[in-house]
PDB file of N, CA, C and O in Angstrom:
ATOM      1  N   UNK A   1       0.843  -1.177   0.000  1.00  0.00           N
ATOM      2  CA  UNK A   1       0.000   0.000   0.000  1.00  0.00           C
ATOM      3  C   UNK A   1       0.890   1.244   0.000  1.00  0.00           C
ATOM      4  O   UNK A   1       1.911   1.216   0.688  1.00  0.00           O
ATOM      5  N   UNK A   2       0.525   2.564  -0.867  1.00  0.00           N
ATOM      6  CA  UNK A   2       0.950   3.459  -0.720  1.00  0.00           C
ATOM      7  C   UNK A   2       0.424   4.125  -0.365  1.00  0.00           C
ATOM      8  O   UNK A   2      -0.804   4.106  -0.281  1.00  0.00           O
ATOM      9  N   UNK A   3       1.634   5.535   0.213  1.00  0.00           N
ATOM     10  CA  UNK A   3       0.825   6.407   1.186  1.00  0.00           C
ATOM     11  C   UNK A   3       0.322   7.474  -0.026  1.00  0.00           C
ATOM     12  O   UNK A   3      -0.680   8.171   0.141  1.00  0.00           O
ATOM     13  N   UNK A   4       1.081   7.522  -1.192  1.00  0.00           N
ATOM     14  CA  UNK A   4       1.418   8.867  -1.725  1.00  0.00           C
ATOM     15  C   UNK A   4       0.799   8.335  -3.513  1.00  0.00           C
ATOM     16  O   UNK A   4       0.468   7.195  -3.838  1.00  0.00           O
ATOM     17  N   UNK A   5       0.810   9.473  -4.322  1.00  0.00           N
ATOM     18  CA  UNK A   5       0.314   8.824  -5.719  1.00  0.00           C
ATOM     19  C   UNK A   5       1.633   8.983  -6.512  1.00  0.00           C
ATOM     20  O   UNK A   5       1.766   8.563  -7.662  1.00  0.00           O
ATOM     21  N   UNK A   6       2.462   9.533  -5.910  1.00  0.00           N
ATOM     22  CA  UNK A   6       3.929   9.216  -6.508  1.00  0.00           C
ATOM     23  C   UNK A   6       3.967   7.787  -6.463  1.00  0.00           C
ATOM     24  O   UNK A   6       3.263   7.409  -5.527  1.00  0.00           O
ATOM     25  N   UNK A   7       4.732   6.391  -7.361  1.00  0.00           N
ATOM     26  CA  UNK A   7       3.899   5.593  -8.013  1.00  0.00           C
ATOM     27  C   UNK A   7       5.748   5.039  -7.680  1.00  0.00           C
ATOM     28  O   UNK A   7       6.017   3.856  -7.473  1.00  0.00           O
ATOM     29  N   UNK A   8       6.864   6.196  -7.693  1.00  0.00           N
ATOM     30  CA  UNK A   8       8.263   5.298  -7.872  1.00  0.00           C
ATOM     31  C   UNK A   8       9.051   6.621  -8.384  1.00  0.00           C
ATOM     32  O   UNK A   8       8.695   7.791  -8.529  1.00  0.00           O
ATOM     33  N   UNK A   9      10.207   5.975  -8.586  1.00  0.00           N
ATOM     34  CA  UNK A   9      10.996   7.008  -9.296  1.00  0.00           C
ATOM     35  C   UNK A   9      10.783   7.230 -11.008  1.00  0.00           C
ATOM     36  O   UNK A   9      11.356   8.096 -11.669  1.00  0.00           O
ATOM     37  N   UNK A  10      10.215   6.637 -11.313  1.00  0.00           N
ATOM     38  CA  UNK A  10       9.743   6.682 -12.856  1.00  0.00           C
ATOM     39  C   UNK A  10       8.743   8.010 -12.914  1.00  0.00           C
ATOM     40  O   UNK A  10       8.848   8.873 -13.786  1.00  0.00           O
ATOM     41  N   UNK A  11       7.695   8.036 -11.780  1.00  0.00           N
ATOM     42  CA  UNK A  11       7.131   8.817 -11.965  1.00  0.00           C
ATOM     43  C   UNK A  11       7.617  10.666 -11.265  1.00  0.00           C
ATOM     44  O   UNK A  11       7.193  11.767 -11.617  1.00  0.00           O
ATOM     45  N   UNK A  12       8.480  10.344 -10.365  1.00  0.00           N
ATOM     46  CA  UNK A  12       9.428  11.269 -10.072  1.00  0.00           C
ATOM     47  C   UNK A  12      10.133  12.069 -11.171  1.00  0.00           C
ATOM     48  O   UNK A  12      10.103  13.293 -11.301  1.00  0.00           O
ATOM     49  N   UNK A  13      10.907  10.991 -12.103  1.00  0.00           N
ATOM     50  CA  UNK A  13      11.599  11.493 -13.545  1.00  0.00           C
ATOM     51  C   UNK A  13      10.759  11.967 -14.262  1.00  0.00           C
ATOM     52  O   UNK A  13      11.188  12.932 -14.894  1.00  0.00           O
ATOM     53  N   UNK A  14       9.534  11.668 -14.489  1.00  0.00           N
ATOM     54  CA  UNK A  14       8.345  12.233 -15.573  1.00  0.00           C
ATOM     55  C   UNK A  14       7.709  13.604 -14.995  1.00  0.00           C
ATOM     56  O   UNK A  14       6.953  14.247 -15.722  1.00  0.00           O
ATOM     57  N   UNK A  15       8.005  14.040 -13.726  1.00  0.00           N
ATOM     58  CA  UNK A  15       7.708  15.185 -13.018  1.00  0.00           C
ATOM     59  C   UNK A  15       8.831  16.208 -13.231  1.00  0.00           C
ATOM     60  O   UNK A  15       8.755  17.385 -13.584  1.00  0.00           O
ATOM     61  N   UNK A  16       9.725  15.571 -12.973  1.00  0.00           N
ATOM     62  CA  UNK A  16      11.042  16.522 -12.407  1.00  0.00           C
ATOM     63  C   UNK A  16      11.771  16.939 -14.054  1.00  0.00           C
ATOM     64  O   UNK A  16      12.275  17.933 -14.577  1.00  0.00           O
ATOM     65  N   UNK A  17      11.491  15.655 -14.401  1.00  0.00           N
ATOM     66  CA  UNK A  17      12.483  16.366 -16.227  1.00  0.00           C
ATOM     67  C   UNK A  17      11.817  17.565 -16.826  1.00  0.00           C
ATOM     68  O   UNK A  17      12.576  18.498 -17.089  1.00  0.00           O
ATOM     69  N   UNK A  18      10.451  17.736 -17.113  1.00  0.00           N
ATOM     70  CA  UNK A  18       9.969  18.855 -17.957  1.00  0.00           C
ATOM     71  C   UNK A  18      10.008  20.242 -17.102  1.00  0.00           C
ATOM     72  O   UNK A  18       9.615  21.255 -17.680  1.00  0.00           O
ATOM     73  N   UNK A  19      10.334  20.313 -16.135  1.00  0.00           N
ATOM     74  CA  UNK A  19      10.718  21.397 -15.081  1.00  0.00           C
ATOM     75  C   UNK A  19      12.467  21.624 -15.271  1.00  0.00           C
ATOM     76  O   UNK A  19      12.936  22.722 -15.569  1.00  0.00           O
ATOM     77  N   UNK A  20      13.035  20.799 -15.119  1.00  0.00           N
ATOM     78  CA  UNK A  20      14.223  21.188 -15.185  1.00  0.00           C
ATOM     79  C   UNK A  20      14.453  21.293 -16.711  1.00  0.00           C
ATOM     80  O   UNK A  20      15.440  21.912 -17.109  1.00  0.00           O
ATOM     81  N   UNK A  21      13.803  20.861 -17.374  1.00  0.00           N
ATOM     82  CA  UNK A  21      14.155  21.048 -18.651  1.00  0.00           C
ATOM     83  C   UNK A  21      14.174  22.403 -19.342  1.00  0.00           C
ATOM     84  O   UNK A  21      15.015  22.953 -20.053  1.00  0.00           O
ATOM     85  N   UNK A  22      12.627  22.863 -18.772  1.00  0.00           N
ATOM     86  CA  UNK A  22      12.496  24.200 -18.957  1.00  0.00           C
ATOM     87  C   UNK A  22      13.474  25.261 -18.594  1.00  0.00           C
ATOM     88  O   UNK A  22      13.824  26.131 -19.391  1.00  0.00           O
ATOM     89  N   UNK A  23      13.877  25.174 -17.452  1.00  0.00           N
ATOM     90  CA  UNK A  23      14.509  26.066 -16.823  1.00  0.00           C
ATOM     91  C   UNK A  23      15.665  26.232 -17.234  1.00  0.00           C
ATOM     92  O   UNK A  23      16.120  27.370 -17.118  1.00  0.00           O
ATOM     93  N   UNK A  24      16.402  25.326 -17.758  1.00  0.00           N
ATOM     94  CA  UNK A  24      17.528  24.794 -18.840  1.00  0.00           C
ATOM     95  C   UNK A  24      17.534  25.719 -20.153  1.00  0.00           C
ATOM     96  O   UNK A  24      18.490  26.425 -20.473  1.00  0.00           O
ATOM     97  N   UNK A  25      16.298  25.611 -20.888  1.00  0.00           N
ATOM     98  CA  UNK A  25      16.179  26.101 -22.040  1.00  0.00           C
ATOM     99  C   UNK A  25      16.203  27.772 -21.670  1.00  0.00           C
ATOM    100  O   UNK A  25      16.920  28.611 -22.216  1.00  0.00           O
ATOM    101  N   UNK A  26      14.868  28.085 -20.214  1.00  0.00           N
ATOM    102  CA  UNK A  26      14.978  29.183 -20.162  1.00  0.00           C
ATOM    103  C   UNK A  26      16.089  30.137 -20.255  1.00  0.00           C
ATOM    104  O   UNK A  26      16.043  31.171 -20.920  1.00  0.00           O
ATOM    105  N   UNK A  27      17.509  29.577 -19.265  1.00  0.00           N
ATOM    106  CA  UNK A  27      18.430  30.345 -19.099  1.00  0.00           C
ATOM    107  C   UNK A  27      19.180  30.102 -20.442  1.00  0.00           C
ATOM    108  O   UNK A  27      19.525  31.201 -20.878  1.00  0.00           O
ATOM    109  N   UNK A  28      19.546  29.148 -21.220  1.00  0.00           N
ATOM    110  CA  UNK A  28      20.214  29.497 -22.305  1.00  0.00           C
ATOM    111  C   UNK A  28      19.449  30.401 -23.069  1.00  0.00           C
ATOM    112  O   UNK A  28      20.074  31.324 -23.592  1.00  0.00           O
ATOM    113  N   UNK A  29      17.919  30.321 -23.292  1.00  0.00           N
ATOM    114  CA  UNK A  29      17.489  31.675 -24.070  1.00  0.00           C
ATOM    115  C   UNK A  29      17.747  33.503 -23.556  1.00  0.00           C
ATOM    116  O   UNK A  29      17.890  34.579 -24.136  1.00  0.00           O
ATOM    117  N   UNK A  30      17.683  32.917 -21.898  1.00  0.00           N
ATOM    118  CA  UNK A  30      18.581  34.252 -21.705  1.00  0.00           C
ATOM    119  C   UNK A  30      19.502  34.883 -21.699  1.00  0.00           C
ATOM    120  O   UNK A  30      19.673  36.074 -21.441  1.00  0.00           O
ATOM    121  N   UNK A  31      20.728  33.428 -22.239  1.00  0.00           N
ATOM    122  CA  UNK A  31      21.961  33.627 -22.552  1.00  0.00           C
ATOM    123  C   UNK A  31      22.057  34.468 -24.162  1.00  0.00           C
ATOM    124  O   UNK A  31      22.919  35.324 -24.361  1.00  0.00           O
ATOM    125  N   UNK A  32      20.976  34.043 -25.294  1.00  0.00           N
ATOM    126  CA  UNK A  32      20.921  34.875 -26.234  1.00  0.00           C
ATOM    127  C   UNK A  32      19.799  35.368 -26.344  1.00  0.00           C
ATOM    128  O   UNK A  32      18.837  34.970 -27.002  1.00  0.00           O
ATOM    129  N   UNK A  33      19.941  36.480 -25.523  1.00  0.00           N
ATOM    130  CA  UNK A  33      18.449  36.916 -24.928  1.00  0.00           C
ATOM    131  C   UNK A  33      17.988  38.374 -25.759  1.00  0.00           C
ATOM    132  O   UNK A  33      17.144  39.017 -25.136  1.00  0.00           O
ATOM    133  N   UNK A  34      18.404  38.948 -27.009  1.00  0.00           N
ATOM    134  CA  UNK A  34      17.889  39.964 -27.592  1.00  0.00           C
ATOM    135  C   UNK A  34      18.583  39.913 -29.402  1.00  0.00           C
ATOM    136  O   UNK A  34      19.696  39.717 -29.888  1.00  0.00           O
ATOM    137  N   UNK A  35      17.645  40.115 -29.773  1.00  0.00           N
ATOM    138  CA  UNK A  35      18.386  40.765 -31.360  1.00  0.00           C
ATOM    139  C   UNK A  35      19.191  41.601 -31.528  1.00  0.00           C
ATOM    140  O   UNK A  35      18.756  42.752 -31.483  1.00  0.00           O
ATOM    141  N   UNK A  36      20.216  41.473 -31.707  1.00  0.00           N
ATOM    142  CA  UNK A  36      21.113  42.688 -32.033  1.00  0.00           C
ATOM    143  C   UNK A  36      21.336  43.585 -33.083  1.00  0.00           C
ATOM    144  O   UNK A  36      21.823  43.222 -34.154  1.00  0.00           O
ATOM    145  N   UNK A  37      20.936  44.990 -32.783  1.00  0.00           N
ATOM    146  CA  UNK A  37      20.648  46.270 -33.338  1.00  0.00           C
ATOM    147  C   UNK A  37      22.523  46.557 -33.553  1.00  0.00           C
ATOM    148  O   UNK A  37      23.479  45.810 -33.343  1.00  0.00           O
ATOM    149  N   UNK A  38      22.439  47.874 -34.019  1.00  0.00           N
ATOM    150  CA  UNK A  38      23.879  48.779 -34.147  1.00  0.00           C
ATOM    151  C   UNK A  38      23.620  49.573 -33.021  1.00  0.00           C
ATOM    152  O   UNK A  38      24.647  50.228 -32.847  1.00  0.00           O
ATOM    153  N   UNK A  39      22.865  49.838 -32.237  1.00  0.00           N
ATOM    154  CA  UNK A  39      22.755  50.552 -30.687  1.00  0.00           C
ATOM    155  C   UNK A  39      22.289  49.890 -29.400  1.00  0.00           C
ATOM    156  O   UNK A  39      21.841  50.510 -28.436  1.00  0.00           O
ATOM    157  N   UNK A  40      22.515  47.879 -29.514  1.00  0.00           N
ATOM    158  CA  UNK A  40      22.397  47.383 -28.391  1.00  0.00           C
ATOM    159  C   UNK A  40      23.605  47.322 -27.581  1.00  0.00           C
ATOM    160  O   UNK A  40      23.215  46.944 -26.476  1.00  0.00           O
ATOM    161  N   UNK A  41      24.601  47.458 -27.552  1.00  0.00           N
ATOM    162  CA  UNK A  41      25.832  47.841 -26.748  1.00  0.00           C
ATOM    163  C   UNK A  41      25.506  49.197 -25.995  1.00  0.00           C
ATOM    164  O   UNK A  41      25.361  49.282 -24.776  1.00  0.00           O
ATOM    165  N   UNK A  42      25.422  50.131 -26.800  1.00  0.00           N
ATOM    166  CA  UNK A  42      24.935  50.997 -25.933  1.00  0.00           C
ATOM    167  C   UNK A  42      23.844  51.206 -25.312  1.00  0.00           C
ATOM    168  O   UNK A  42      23.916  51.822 -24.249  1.00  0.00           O
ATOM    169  N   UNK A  43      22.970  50.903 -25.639  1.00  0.00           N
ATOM    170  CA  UNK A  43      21.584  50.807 -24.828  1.00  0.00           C
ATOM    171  C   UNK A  43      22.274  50.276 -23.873  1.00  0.00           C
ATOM    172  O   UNK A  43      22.535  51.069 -22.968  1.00  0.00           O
ATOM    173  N   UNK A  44      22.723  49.072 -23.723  1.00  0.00           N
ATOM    174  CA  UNK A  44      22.589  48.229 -21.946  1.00  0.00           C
ATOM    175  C   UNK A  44      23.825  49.460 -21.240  1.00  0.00           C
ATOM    176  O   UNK A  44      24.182  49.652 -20.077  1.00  0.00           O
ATOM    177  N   UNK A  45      24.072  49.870 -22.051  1.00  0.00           N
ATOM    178  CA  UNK A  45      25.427  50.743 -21.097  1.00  0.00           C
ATOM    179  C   UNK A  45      24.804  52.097 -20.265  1.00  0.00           C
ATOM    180  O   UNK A  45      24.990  52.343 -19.074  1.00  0.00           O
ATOM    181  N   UNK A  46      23.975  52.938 -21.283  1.00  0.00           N
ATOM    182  CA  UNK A  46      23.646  54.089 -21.146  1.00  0.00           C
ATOM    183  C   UNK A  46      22.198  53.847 -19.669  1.00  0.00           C
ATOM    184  O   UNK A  46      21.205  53.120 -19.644  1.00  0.00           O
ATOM    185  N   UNK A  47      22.720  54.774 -18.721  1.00  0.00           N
ATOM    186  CA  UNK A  47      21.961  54.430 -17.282  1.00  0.00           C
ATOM    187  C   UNK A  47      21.172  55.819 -17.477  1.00  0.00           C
ATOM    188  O   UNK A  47      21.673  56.942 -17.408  1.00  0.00           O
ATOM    189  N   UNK A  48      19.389  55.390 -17.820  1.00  0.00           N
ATOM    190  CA  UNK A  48      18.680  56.287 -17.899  1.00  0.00           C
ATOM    191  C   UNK A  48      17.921  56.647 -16.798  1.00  0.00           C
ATOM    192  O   UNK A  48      17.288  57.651 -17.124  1.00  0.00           O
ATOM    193  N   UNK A  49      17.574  56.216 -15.241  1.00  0.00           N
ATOM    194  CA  UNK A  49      16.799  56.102 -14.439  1.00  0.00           C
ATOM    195  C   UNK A  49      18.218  55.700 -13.319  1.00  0.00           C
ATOM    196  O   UNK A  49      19.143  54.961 -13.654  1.00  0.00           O
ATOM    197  N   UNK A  50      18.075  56.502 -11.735  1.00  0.00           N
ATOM    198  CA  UNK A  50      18.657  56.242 -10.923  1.00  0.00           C
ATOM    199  C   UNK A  50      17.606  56.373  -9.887  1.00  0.00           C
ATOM    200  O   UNK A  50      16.760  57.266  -9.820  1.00  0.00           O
ATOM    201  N   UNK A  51      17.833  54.969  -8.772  1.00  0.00           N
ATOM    202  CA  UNK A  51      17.054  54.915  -7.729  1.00  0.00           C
ATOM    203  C   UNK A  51      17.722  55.269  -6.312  1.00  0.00           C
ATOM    204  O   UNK A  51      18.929  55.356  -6.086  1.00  0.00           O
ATOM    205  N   UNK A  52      16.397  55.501  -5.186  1.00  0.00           N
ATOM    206  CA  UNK A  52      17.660  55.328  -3.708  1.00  0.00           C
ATOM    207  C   UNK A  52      18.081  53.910  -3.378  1.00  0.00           C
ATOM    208  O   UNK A  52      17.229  53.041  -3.194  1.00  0.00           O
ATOM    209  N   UNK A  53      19.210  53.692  -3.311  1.00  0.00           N
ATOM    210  CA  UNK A  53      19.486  52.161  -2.749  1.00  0.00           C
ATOM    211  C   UNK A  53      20.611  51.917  -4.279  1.00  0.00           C
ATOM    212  O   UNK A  53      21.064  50.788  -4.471  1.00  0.00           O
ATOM    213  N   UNK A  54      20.836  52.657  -4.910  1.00  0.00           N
ATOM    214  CA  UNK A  54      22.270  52.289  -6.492  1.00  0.00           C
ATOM    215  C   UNK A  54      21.313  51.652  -6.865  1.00  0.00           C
ATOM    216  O   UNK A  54      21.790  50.519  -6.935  1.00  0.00           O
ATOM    217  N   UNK A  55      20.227  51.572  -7.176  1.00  0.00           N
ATOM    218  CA  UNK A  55      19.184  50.742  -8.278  1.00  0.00           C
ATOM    219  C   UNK A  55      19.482  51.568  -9.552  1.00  0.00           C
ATOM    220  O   UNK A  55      19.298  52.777  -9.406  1.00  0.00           O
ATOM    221  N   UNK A  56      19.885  51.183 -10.718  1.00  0.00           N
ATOM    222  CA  UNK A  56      19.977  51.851 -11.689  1.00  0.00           C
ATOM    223  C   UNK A  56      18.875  51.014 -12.813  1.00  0.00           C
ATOM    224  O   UNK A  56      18.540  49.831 -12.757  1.00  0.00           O
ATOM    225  N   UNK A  57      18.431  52.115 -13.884  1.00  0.00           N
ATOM    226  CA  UNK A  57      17.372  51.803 -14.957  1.00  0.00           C
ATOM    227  C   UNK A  57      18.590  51.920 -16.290  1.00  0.00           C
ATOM    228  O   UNK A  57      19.430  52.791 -16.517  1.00  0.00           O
ATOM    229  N   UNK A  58      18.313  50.865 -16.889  1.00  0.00           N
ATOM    230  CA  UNK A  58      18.771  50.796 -18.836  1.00  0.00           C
ATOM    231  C   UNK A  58      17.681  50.510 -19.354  1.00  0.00           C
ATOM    232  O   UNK A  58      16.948  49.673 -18.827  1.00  0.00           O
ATOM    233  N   UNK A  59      17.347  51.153 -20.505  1.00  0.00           N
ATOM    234  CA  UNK A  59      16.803  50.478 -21.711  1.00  0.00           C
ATOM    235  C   UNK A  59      17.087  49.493 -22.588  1.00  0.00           C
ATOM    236  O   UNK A  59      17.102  49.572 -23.816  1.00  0.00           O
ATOM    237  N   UNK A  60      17.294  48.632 -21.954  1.00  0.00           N
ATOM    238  CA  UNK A  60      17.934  47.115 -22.972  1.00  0.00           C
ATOM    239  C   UNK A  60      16.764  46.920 -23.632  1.00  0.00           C
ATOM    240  O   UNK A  60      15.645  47.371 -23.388  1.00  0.00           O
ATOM    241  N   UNK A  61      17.189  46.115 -24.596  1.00  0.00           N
ATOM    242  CA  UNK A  61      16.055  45.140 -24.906  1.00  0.00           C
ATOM    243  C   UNK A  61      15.633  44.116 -24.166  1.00  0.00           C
ATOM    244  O   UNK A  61      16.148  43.641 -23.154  1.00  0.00           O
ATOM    245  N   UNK A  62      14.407  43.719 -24.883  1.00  0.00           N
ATOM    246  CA  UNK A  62      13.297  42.787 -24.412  1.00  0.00           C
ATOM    247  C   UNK A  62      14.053  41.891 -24.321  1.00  0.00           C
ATOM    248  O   UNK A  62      14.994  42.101 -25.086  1.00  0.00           O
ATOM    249  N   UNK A  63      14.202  40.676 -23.612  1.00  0.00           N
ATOM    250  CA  UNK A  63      14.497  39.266 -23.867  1.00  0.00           C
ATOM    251  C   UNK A  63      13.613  38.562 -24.966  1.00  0.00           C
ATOM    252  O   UNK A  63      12.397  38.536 -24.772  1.00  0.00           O
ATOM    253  N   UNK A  64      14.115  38.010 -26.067  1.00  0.00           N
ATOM    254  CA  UNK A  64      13.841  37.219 -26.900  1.00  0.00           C
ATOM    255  C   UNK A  64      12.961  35.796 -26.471  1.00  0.00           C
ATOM    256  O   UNK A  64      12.296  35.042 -27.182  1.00  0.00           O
ATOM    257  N   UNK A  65      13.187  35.773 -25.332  1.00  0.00           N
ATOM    258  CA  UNK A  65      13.263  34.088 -25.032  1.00  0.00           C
ATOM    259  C   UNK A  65      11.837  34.447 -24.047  1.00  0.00           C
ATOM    260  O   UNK A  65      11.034  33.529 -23.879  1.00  0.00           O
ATOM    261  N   UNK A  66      11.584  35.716 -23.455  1.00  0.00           N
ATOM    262  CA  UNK A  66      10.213  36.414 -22.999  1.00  0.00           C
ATOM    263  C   UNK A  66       8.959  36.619 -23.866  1.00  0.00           C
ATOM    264  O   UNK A  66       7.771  36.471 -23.577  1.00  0.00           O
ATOM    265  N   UNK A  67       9.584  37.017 -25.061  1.00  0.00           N
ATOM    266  CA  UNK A  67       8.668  37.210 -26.283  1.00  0.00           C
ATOM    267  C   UNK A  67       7.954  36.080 -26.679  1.00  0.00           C
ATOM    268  O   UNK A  67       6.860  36.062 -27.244  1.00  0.00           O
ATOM    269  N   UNK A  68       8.659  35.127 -26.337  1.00  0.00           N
ATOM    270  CA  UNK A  68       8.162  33.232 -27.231  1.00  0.00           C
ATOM    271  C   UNK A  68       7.542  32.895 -26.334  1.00  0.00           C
ATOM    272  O   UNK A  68       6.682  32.068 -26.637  1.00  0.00           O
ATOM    273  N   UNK A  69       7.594  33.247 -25.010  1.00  0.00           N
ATOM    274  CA  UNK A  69       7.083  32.352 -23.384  1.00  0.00           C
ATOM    275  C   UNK A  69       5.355  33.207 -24.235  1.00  0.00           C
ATOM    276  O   UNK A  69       4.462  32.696 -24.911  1.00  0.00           O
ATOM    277  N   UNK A  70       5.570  34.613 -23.753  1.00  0.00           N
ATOM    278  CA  UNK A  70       4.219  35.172 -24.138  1.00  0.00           C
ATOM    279  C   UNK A  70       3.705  35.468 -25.412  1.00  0.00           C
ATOM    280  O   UNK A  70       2.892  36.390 -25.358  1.00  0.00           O
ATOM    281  N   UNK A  71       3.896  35.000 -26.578  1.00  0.00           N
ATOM    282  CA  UNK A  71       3.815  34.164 -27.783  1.00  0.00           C
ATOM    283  C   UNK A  71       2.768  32.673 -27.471  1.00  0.00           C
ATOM    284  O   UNK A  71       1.615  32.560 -27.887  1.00  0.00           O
ATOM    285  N   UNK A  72       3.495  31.657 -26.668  1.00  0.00           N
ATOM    286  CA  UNK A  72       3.232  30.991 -26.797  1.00  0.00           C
ATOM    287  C   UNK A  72       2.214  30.461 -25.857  1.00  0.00           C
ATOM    288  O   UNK A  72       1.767  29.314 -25.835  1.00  0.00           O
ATOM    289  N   UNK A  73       1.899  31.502 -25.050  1.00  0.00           N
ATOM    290  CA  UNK A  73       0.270  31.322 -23.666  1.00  0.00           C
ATOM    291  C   UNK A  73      -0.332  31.950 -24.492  1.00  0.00           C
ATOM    292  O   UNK A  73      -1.327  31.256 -24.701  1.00  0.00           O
ATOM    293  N   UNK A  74      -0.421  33.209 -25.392  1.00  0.00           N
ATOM    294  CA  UNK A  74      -1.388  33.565 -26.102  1.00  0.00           C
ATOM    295  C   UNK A  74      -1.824  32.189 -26.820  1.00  0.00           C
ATOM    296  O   UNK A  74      -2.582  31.386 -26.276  1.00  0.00           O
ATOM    297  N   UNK A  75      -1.126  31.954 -28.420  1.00  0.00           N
ATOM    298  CA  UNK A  75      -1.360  31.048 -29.112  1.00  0.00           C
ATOM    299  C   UNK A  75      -1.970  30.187 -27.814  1.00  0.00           C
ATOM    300  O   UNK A  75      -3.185  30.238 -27.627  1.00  0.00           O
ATOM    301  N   UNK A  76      -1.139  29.407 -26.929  1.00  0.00           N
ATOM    302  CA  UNK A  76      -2.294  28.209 -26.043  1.00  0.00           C
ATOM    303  C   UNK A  76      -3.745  28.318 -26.014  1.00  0.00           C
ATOM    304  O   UNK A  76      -4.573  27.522 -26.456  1.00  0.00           O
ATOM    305  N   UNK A  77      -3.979  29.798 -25.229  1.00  0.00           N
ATOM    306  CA  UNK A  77      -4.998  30.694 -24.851  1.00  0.00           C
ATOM    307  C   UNK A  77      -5.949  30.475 -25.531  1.00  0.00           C
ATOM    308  O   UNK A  77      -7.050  30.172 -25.072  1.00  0.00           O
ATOM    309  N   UNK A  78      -5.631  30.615 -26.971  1.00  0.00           N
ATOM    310  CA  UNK A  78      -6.688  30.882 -28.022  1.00  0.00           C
ATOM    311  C   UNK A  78      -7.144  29.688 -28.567  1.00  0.00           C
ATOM    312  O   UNK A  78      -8.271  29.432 -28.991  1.00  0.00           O
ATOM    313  N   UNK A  79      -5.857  28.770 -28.498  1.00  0.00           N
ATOM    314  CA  UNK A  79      -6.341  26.980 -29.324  1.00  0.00           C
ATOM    315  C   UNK A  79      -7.433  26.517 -28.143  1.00  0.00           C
ATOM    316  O   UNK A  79      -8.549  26.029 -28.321  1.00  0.00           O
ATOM    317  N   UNK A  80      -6.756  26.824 -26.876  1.00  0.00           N
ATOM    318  CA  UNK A  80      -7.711  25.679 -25.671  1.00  0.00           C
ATOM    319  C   UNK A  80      -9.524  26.224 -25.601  1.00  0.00           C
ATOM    320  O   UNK A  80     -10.557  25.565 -25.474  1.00  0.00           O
ATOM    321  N   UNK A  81      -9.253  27.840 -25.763  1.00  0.00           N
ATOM    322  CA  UNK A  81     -11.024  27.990 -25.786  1.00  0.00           C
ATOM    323  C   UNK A  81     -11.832  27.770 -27.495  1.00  0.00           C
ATOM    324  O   UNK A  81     -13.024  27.659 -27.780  1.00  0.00           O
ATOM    325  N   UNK A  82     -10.739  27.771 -28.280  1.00  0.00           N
ATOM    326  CA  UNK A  82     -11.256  27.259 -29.765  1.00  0.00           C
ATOM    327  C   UNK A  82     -11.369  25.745 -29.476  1.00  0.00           C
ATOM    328  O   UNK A  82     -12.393  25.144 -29.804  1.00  0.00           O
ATOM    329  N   UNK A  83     -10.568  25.254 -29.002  1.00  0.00           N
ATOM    330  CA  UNK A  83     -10.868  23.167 -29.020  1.00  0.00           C
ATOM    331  C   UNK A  83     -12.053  23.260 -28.251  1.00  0.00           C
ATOM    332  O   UNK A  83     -13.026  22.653 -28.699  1.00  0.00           O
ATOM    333  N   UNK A  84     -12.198  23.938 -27.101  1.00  0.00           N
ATOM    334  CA  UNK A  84     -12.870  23.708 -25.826  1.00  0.00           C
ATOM    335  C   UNK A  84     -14.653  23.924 -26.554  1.00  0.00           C
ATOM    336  O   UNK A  84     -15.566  23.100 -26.489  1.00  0.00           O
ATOM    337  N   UNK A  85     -14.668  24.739 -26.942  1.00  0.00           N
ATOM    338  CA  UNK A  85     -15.885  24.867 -28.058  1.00  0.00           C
ATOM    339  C   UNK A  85     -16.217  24.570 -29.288  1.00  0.00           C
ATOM    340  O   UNK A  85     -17.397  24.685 -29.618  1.00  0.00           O
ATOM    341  N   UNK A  86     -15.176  24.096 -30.280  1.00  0.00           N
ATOM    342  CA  UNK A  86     -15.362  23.158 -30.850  1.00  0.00           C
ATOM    343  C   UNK A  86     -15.509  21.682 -30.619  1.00  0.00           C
ATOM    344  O   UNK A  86     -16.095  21.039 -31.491  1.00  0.00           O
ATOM    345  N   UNK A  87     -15.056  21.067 -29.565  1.00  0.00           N
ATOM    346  CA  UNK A  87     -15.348  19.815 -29.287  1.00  0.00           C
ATOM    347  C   UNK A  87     -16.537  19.816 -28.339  1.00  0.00           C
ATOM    348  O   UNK A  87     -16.726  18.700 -27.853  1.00  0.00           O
ATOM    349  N   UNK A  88     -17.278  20.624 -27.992  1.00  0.00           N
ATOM    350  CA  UNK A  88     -18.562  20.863 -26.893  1.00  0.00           C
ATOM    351  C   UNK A  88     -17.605  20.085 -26.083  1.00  0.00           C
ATOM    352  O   UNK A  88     -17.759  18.866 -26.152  1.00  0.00           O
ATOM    353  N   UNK A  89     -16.593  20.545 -25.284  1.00  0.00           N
ATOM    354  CA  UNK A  89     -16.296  19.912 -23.819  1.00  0.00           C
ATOM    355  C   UNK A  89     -17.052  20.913 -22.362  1.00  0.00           C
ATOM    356  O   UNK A  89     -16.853  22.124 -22.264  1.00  0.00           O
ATOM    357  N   UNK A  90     -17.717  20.292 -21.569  1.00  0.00           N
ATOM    358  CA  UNK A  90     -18.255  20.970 -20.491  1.00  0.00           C
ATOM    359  C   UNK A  90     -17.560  20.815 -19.464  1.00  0.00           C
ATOM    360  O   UNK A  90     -17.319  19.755 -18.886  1.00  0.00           O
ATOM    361  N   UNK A  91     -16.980  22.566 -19.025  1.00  0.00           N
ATOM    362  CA  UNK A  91     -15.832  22.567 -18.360  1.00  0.00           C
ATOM    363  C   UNK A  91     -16.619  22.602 -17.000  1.00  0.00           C
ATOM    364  O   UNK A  91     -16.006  22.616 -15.933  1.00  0.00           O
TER     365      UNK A  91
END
């Protein structure tokens, strides 16, 4: 008898991989995390906003790898209530 619906380590690995996986992909996309312009060097350099506490503001660019995350909950967004009403599922 188990106490738990964790089932073994099989089902541990089927939990734990698509999490770490992500987080994997995430940071290498933040490793090439913007398109490069002829004024992205300077953008991240140039300090437009100063806070109390040395908080400083740049205008960098967007992260690339931010754009696809919210890219890709829209697109979800829109397929799951299009399936969800095309297949009459009652949520």
């Amino acid at each position: 008898m188990r106490y738990f619906q964790l089932l073994g380590i099989q089902h541990f690995v089927l939990y734990l991989f698509p999490a770490v996986a992500f987080i994997a992909l995430f940071v290498l996309g933040l490793g090439f995390y913007h398109f490069q312009h002829k004024d992205s060097a300077e953008r991240e350099r140039r300090i437009i906003e100063q806070y109390p506490g040395g908080i400083e503001g740049r205008n960098a660019p967007f992260p690339l790898v931010l754009y696809l995350i919210v890219a890709g909950a829209v697109v979800w967004v829109l397929a799951y209530i299009i399936l969800i009403g095309v297949l009459g599922v009652k949520i």
